[in-house]
N, C-alpha and C positions, 0 to 999 in steps of 0.2 A: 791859426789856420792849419798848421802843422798837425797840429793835435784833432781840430774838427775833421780833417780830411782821412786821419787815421782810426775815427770813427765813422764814416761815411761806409770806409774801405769793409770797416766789421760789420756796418749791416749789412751791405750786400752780400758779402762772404755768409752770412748768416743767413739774409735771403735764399741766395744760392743751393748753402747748406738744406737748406727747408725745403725748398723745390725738389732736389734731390734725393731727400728722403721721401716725399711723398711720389715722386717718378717711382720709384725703387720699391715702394707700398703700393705702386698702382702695379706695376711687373707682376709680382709676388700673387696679388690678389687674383690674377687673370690668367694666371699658368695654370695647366690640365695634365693633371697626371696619366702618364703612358706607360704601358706597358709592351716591349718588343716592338715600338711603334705604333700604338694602335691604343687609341683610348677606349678606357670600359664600354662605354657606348658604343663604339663602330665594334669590338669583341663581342658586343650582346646582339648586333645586326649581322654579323659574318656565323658566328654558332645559331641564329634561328635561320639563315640564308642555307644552310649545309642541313642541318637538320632536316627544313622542310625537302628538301633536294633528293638527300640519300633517302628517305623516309617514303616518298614517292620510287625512287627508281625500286627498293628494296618489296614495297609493293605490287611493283608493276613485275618485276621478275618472279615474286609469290607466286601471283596470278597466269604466269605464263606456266612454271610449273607447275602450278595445282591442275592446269588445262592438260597440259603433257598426260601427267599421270592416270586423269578420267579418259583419256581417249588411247592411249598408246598401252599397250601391255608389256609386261618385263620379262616374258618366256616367250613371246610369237610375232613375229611379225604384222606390222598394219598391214600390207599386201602382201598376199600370197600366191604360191602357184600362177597361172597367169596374168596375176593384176600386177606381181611384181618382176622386177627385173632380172630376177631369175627365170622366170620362166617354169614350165613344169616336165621340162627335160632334163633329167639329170646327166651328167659329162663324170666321166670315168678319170680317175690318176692312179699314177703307178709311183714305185719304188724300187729298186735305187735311182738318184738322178747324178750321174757324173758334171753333169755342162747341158748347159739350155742357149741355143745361138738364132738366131732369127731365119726362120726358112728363107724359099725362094719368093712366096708371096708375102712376106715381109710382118707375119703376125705372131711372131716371137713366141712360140708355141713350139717349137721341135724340141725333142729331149735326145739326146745321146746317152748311152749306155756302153762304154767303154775299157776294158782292164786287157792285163793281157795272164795269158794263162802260165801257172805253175808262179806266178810272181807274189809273193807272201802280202806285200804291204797292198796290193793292189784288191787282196779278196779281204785282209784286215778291214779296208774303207769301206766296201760293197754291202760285206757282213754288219758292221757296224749300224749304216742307216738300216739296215732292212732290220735288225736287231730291234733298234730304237723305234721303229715303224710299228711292229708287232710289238711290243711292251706298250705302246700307248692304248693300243685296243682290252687291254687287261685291267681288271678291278681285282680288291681283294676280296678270299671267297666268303660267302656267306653276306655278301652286303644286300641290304634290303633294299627290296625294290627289284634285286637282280636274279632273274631264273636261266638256269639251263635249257633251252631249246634242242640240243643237239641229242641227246636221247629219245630212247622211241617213247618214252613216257613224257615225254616233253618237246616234242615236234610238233603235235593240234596247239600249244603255247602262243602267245601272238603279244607283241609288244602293241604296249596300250599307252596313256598319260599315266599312268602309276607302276608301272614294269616294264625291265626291256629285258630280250635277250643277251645272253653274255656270250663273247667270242669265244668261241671253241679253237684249243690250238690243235688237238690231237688228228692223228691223219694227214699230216704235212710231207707225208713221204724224205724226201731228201731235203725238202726247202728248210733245212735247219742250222741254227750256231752250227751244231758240230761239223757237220759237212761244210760251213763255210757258203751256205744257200748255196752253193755249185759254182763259185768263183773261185776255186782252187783249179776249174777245169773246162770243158766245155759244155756246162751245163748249168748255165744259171737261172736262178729264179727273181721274177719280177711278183711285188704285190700289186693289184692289181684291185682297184672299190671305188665302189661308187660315191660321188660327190651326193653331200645333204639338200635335200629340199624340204623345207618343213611342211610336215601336210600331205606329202606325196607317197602314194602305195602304187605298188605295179601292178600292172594286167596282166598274169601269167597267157601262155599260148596252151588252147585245149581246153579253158574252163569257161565255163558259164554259172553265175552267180555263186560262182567258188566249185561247181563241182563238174566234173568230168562228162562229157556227153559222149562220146565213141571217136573211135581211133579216124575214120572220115572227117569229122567235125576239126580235128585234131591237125589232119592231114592239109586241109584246106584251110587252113591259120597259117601252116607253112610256109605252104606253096605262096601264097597273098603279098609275102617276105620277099620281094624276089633278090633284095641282097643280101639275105642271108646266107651264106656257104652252105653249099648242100651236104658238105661233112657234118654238119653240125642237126641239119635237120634230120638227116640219116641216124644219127646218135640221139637224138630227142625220142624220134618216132623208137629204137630199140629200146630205150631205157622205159618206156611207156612198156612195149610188147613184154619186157622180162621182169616187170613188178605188177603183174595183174592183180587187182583187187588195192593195190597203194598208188594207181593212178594220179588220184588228184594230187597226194604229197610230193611224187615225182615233179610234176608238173608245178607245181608252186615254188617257181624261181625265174628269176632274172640270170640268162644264158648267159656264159660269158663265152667268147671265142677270139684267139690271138693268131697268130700266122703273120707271113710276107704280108705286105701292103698288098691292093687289088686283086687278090686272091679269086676275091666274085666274078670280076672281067676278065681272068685268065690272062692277066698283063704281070704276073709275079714271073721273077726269074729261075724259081726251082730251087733257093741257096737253102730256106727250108719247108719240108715237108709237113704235111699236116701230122703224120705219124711220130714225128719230132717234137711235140708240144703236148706236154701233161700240167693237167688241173688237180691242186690241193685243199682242202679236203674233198671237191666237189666240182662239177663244173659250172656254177652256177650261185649265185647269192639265196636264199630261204627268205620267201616274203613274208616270212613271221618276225624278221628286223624291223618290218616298216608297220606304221610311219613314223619317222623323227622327228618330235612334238616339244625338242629340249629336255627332255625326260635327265632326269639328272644322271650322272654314271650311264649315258648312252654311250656306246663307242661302234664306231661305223666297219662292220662286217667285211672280211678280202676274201680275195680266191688267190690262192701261190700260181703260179703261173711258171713250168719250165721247158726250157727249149734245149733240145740236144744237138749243137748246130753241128753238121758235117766237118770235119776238118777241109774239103773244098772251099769251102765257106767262110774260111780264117783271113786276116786279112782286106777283108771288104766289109764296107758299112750295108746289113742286110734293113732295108724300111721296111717295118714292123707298124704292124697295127692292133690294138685290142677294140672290141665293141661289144654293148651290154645291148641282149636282147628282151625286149617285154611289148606286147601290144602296142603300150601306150610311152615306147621312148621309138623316135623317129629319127632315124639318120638322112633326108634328103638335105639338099643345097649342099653349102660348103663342108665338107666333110672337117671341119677344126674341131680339138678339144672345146669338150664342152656339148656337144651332139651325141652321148653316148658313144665318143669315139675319141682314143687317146691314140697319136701315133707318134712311133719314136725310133730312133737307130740303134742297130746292135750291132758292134763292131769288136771284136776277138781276137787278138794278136798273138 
């Protein structure tokens, strides 16, 4: 019994054995090989799942820039002059700017212009921007594309899409390095140019389809101006009277005029005179700058701008206004930068 039951015990053990081995062959046969978690299979539907995916979106952004490109240009704006947000009034800036603090009406547009006199580091700072200001308007010579305007052989010149004129420094009077532009003393100069509008040429005052009709015609452009300072009109109309026969060239610019704030309404306090304020090299921008078409090596043409403030005048913030005159730039409404009218404080200690 002993001995049968110790064979009983082996074949089940042996059964056992059996089953277990064929458990353990059925395991083996039904395991899936993975990779990082993820069998060949679900690896071949996750790479065509992304493929399709990038391959569309990489599409769809083709297609959005290939659209850009036929419709938008890479030198000129889609809207211009009045379609776009600029507008077709150009707004004047200056140079140096000490501190910018939010006026009364709260449109963070005031500049201050403050040193005090005979103080070295204070005309070092002054000089410097106005340094850096003028070196930006400068190419090197000989570069093509680039002509001198400022000669009488080169005045009828007119910047086109394939040439612009190059900024002339000569005839800066005092407004230079050496002098320190007049911040060594009571006499500083401000630059003083017009903001770009691509596409935009001025209307000289006096002309008609570029040329000169008579000092009447001329006279009654003026007058039409009624905020324009009649020092300035007075000076227009002589500067016409004492180049007869170069009329139109006279006339072919954008006026610049600076002075006290309100000047026009006779509401200025007298801290300076109109006889106090000198224009370099000219009083006035040459409409042979325009128009600004991104012309490559364009660089945006200044007028120096200097004031000889009284010494009564020391001590007080005198409000200063600059404004560019032409036909076709308007100062009504709110008189802010950006109306062909920059205003800012000059204050001298």
């Amino acid at each position: 019994m002993a001995k049968k039951g110790i064979q009983l015990e082996e074949q089940n053990g042996g059964e056992n054995k059996g089953y277990s081995k064929s458990s353990t062959s059925g395991e083996s046969s039904t395991r899936l090989i993975t990779f990082l978690g993820r069998t060949p299979i679900s690896w071949v539907k996750v790479i065509i799942y992304y493929f399709c995916y990038y391959s569309t979106l990489i599409t769809f952004l083709g297609l959005n820039y290939y659209a850009f490109t036929k419709t938008m240009s890479t030198t000129s704006p889609t809207w211009i002059m009045e379609q776009g947000l600029i507008g077709s009034n150009p707004g004047l800036s200056i140079r140096p700017r000490t501190g910018a603090d939010d006026d009364e009406q709260g449109d963070g547009l005031s500049i201050l212009i403050s040193y005090r006199v005979n103080h070295h580091a204070h005309a070092e700072i002054m000089a410097k921007q106005l340094d850096e200001a003028i070196k930006e308007t400068q190419v090197a010579p000989k570069t093509p594309g680039v002509v001198d305007c400022s000669s009488p052989a080169g005045s009828k010149l007119t910047t086109s899409a394939s040439t612009v004129c190059a900024v002339s420094l000569q005839n800066l009077g005092n407004c230079t390095m050496q002098n320190k532009y007049g911040y060594g003393n009571d006499t500083p100069c401000v630059l003083v140019k017009l903001n770009r509008i691509y596409g935009w040429i001025p209307e000289p005052f006096g002309l008609q389809e570029g040329k000169f009709l008579s000092h009447d015609f001329l006279q009654t452009e003026l007058e039409q101006k009624e905020e324009m300072p009649q020092e300035l009109k007075q000076f227009i109309l002589n500067e016409v009277k004492n180049n007869k026969g170069n009329e139109t060239q006279v006339l072919n610019k954008v006026w610049i005029s600076c002075g006290e704030e309100n000047t026009t309404t006779n509401s200025a306090t007298g801290k300076l005179p109109h006889s106090g304020v000198s224009y370099y090299p000219e009083r006035g921008i040459p409409t042979n700058y325009f128009p600004f078409l991104s012309q490559p090596n364009y660089k945006s043409p200044f007028v120096m701008v200097q004031f000889q403030v009284p010494r009564i005048s020391r001590h007080t913030v005198i409000q200063m206004e600059c404004r560019a005159w032409a036909k076709n730039i308007h100062h009504e409404g709110n008189l802010i930068n950006g109306l062909g009218t920059v205003k800012f404080g000059l204050l001298i200690n």
